[in-house]
MDTraj code that builds the backbone (N, CA, C; nanometers):
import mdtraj as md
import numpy as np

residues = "UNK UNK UNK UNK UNK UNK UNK UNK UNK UNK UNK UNK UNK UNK UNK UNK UNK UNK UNK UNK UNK UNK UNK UNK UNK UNK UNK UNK UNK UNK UNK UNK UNK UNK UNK UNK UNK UNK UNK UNK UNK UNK UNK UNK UNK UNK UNK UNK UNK UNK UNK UNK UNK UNK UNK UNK UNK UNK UNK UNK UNK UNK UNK UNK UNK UNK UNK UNK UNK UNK UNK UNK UNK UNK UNK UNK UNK UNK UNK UNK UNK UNK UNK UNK UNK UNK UNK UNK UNK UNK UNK UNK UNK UNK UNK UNK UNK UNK UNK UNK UNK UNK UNK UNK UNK UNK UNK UNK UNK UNK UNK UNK UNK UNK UNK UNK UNK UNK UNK UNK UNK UNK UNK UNK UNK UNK".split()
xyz = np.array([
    [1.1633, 0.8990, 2.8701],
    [1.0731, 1.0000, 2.8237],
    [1.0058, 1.0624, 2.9460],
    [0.9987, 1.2048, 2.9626],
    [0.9366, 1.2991, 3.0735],
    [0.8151, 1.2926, 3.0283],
    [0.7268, 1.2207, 3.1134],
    [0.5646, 1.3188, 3.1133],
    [0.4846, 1.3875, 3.1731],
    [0.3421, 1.4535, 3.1803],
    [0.2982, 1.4661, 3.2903],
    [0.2148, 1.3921, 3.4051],
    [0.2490, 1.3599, 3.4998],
    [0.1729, 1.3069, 3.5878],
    [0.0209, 1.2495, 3.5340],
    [-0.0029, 1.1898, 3.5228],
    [-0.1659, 1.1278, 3.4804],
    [-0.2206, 1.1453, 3.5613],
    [-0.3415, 1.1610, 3.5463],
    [-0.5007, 1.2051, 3.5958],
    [-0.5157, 1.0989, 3.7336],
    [-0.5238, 1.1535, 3.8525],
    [-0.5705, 1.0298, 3.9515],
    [-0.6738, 0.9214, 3.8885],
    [-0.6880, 0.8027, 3.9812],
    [-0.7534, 0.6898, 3.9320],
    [-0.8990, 0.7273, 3.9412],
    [-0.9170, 0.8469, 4.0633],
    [-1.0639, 0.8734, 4.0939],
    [-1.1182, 0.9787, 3.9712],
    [-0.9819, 1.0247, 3.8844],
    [-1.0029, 1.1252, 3.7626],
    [-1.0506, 1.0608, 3.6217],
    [-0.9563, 0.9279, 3.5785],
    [-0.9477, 0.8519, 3.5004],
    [-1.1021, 0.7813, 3.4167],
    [-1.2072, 0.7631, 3.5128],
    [-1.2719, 0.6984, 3.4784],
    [-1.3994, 0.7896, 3.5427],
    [-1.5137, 0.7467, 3.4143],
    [-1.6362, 0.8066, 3.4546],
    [-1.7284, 0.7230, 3.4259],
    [-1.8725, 0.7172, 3.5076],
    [-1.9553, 0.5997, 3.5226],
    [-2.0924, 0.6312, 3.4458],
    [-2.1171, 0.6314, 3.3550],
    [-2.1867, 0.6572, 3.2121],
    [-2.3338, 0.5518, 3.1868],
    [-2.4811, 0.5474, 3.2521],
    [-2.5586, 0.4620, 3.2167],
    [-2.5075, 0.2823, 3.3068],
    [-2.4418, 0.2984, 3.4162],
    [-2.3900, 0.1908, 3.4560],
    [-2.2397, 0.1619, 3.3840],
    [-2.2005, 0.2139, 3.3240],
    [-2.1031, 0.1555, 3.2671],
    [-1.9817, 0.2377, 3.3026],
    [-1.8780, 0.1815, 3.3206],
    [-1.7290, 0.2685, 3.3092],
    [-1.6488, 0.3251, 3.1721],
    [-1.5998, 0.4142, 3.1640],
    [-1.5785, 0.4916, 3.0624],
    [-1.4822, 0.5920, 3.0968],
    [-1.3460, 0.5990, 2.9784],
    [-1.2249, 0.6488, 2.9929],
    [-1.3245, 0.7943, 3.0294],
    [-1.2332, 0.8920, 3.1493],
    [-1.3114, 0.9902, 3.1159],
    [-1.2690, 1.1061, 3.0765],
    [-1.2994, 1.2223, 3.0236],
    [-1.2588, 1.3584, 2.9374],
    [-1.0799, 1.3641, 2.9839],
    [-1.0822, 1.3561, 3.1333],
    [-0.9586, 1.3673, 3.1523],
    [-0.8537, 1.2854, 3.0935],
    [-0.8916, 1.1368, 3.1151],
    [-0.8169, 1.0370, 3.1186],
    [-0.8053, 1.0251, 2.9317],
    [-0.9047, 1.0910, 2.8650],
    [-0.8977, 1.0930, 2.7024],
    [-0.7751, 1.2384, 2.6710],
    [-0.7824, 1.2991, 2.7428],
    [-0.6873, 1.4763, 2.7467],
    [-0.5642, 1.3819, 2.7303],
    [-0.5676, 1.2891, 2.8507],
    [-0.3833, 1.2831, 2.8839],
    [-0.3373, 1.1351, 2.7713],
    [-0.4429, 1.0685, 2.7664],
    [-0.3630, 0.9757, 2.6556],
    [-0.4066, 1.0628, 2.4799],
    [-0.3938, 1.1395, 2.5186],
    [-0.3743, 1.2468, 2.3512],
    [-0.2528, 1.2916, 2.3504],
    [-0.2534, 1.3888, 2.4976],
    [-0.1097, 1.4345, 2.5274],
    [-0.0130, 1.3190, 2.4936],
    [0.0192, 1.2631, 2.5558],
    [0.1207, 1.1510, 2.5492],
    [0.1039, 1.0930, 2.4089],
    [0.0243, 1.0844, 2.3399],
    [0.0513, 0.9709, 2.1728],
    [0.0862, 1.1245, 2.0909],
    [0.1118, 1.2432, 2.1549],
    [0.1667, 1.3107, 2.0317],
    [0.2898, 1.3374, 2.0781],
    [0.3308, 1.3418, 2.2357],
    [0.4740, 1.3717, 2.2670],
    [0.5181, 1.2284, 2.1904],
    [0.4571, 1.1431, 2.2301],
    [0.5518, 1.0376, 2.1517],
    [0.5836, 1.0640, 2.0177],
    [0.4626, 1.0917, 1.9170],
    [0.4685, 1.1387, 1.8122],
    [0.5727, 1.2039, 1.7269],
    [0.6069, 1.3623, 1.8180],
    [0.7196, 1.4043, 1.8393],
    [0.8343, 1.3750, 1.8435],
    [0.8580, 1.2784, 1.9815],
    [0.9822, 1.2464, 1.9944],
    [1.0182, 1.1763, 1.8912],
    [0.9584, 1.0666, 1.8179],
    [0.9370, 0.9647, 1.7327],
    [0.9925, 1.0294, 1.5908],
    [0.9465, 1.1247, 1.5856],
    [0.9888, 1.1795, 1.4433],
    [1.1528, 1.2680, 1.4347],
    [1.1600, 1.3078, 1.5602],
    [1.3232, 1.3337, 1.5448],
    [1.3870, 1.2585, 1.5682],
    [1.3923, 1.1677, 1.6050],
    [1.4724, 1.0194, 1.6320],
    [1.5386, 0.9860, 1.5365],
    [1.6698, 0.9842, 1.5032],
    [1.7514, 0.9456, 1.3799],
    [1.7758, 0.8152, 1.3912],
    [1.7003, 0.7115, 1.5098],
    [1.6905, 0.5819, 1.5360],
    [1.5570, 0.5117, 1.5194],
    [1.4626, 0.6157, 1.5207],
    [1.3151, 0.5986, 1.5172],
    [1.2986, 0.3956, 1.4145],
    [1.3356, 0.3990, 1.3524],
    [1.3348, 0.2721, 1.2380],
    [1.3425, 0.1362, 1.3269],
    [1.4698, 0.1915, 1.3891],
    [1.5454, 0.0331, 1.4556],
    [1.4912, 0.0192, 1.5769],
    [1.4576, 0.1208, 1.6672],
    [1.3615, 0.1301, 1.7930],
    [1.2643, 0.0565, 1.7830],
    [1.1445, 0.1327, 1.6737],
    [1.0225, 0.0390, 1.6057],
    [1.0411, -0.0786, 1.6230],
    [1.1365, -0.1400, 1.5006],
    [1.1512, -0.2806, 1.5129],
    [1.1753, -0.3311, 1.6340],
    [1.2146, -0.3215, 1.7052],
    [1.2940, -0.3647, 1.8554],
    [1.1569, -0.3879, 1.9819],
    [1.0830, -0.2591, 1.9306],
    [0.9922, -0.2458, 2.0541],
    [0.8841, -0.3236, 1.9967],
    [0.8511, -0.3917, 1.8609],
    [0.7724, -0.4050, 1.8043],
    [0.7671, -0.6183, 1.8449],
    [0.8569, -0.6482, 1.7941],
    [0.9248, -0.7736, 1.8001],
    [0.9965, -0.8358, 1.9358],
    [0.9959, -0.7748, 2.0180],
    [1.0269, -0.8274, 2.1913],
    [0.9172, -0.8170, 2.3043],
    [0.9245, -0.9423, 2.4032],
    [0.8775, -0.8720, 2.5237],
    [0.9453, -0.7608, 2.5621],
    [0.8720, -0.7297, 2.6640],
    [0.9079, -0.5665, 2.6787],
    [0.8667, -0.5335, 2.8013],
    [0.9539, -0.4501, 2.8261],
    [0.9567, -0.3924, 3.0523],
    [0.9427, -0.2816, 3.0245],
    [0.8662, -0.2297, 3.1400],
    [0.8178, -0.0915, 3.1574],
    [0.8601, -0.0358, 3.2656],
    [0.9265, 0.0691, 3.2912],
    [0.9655, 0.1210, 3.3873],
    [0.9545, 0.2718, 3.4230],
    [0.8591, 0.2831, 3.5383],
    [0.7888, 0.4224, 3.5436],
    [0.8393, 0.5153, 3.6960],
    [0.8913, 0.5685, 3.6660],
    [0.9401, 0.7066, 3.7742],
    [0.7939, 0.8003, 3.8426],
    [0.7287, 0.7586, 3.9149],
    [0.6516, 0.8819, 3.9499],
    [0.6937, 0.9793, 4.0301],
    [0.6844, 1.1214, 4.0177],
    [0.7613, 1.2231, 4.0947],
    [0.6109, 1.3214, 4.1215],
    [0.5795, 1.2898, 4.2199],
    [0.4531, 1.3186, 4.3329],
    [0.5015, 1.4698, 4.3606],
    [0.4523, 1.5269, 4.4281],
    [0.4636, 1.6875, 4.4657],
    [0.4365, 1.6391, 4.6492],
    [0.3286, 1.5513, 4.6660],
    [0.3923, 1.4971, 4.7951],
    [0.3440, 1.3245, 4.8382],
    [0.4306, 1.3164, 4.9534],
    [0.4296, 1.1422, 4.9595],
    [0.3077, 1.0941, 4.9344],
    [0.2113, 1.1321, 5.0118],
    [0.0788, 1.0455, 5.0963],
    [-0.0309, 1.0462, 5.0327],
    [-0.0017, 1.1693, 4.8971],
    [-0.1470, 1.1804, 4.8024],
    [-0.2073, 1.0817, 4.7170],
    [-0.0869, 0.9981, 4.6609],
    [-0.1337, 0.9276, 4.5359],
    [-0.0657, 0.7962, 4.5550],
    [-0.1062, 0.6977, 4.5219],
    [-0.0812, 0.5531, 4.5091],
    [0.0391, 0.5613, 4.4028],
    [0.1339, 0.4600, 4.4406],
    [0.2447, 0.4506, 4.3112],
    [0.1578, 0.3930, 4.1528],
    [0.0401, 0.2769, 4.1982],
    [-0.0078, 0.2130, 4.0958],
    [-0.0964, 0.2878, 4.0561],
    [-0.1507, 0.3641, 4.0601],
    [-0.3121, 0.4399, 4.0370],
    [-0.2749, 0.4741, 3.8869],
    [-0.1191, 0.4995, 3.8442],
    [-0.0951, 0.5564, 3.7169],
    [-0.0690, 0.4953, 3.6286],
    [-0.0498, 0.3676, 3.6762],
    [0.0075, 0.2357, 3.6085],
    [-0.0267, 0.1973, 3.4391],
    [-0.2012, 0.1926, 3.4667],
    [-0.2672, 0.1322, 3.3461],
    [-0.2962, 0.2634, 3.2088],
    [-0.3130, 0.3327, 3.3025],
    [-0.3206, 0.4554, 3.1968],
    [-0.2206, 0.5020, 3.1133],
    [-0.0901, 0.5230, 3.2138],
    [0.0235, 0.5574, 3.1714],
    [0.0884, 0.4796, 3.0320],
    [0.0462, 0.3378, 3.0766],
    [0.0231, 0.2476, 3.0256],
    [-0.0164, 0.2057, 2.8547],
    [-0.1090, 0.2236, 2.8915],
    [-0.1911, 0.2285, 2.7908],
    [-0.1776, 0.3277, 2.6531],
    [-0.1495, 0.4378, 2.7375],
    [-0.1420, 0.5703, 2.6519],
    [0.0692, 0.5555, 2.5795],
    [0.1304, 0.5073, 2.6699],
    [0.2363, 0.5047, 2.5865],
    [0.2517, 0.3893, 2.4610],
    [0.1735, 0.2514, 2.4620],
    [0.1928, 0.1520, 2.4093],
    [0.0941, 0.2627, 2.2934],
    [-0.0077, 0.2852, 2.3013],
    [-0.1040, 0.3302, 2.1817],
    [-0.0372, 0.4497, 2.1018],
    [0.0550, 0.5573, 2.1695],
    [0.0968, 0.6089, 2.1034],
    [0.2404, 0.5795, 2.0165],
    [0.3191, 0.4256, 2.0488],
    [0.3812, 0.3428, 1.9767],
    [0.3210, 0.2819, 1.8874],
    [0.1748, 0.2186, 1.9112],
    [0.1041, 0.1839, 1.7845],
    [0.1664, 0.0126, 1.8862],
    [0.1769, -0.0281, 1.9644],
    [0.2003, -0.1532, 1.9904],
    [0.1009, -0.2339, 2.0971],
    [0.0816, -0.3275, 2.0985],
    [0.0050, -0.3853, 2.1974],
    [0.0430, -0.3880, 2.3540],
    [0.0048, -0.3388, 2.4498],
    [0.0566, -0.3265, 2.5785],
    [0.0488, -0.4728, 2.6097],
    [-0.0353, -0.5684, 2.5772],
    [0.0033, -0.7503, 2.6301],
    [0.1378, -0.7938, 2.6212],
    [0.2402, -0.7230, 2.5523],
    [0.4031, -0.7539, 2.5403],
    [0.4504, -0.7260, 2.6578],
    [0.4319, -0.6277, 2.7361],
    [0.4376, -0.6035, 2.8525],
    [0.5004, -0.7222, 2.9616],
    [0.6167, -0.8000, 2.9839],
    [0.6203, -0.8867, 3.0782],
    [0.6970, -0.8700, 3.1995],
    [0.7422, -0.7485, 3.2155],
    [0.7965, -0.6875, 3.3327],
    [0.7734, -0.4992, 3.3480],
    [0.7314, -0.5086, 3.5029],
    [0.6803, -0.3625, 3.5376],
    [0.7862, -0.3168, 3.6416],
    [0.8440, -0.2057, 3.6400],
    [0.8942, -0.1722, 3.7623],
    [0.7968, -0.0064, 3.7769],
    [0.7672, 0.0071, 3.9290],
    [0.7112, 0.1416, 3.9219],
    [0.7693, 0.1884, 4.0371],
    [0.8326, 0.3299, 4.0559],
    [0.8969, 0.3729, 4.1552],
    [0.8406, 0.5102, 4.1958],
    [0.8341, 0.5236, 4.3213],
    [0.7172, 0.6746, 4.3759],
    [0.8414, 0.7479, 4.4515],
    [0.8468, 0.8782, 4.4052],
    [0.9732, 0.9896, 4.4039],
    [0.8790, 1.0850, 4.4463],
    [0.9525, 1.2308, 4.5473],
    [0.8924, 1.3139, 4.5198],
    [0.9233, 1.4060, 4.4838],
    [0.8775, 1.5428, 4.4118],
    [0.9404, 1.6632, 4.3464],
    [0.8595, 1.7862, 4.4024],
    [0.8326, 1.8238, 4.4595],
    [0.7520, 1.9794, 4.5078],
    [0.6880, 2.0621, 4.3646],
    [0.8104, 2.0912, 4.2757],
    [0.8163, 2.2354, 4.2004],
    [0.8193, 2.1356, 4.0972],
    [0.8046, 1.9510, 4.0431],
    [0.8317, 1.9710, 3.9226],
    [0.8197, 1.7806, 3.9093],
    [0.6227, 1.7678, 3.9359],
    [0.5872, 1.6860, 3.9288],
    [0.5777, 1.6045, 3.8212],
    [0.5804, 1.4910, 3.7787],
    [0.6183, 1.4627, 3.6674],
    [0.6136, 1.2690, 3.6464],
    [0.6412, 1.2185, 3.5558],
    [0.6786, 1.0613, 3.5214],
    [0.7825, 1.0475, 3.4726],
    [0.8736, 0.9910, 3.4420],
    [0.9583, 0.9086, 3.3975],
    [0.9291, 0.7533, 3.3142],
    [0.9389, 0.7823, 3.2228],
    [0.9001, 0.6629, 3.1436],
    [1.0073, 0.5457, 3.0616],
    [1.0195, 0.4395, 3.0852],
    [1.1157, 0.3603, 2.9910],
    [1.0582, 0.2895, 2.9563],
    [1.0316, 0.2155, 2.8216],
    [0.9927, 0.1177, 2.7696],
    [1.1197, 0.0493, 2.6914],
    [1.1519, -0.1133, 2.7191],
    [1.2358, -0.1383, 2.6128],
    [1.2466, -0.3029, 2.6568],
    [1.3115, -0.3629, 2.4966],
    [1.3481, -0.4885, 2.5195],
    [1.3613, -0.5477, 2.6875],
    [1.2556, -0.6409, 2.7075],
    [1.2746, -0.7479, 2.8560],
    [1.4084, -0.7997, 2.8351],
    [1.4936, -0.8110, 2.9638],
    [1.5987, -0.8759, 2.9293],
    [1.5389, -1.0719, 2.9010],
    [1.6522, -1.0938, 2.8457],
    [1.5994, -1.2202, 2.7612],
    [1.6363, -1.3218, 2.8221],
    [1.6642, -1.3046, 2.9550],
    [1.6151, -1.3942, 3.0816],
    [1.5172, -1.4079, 3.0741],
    [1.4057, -1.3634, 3.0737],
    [1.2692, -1.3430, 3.1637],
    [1.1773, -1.3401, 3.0217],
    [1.2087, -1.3736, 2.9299],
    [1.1383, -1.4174, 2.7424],
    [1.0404, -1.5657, 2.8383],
    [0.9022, -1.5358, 2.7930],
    [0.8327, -1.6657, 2.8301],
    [0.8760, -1.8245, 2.7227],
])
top = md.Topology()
chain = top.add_chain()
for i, resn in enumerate(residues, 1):
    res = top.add_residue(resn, chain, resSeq=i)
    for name in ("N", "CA", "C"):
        top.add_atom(name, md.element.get_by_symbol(name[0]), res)
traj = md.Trajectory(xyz[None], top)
């Protein structure tokens, strides 16, 4: 799944009365993302058996970041959000989560994520 780049880490979060708090941005982009999923989800002529699959396994995450350039952004800064916002717009718990791969790419004209979520291979089942 293509997304857009998430909000830097210094974007993500806002400091509210002492406290930390998702912020306007970091609420924009996990909206964006739980309706592309949404989307994709509903034309899926597999949508049923996916569910079940992603629902009922550990599960690896594997994220493409495609930077516009090297030195700006941390590979991890996008990690938890990205994160977060794809498991919620599955409706699944991100604690299934037992393998991460994250890879930092760059694109000039056509910044972007790369997203995979799917069955952990069943080697690596705790």
């Amino acid at each position: 799944m293509i997304l857009p780049v998430p909000p830097s880490i210094n974007h993500q979060y806002a400091t509210v009365n002492g406290r930390r708090l998702l912020s306007s941005a970091g609420r924009s982009y996990k909206a964006h993302v739980s309706r592309h999923i949404w989307i994709a989800l509903a034309q899926s002529p597999v949508r049923a058996s996916l569910m079940e699959r992603l629902q009922s396994a550990p599960l690896a995450l594997s994220i493409h970041f495609y930077f516009t350039t090297p030195l700006r952004r941390d590979v991890d800064g996008g990690l938890k959000i990205t994160q977060d916002a794809v498991c919620e717009g599955l409706g699944i718990n991100d604690n299934r989560i037992i393998e991460t791969h994250l890879y930092k790419r760059m694109d000039k004209l056509a910044p972007r994520i790369e997203v995979c979520l799917a069955p952990a291979d069943s080697s690596l089942k705790p």
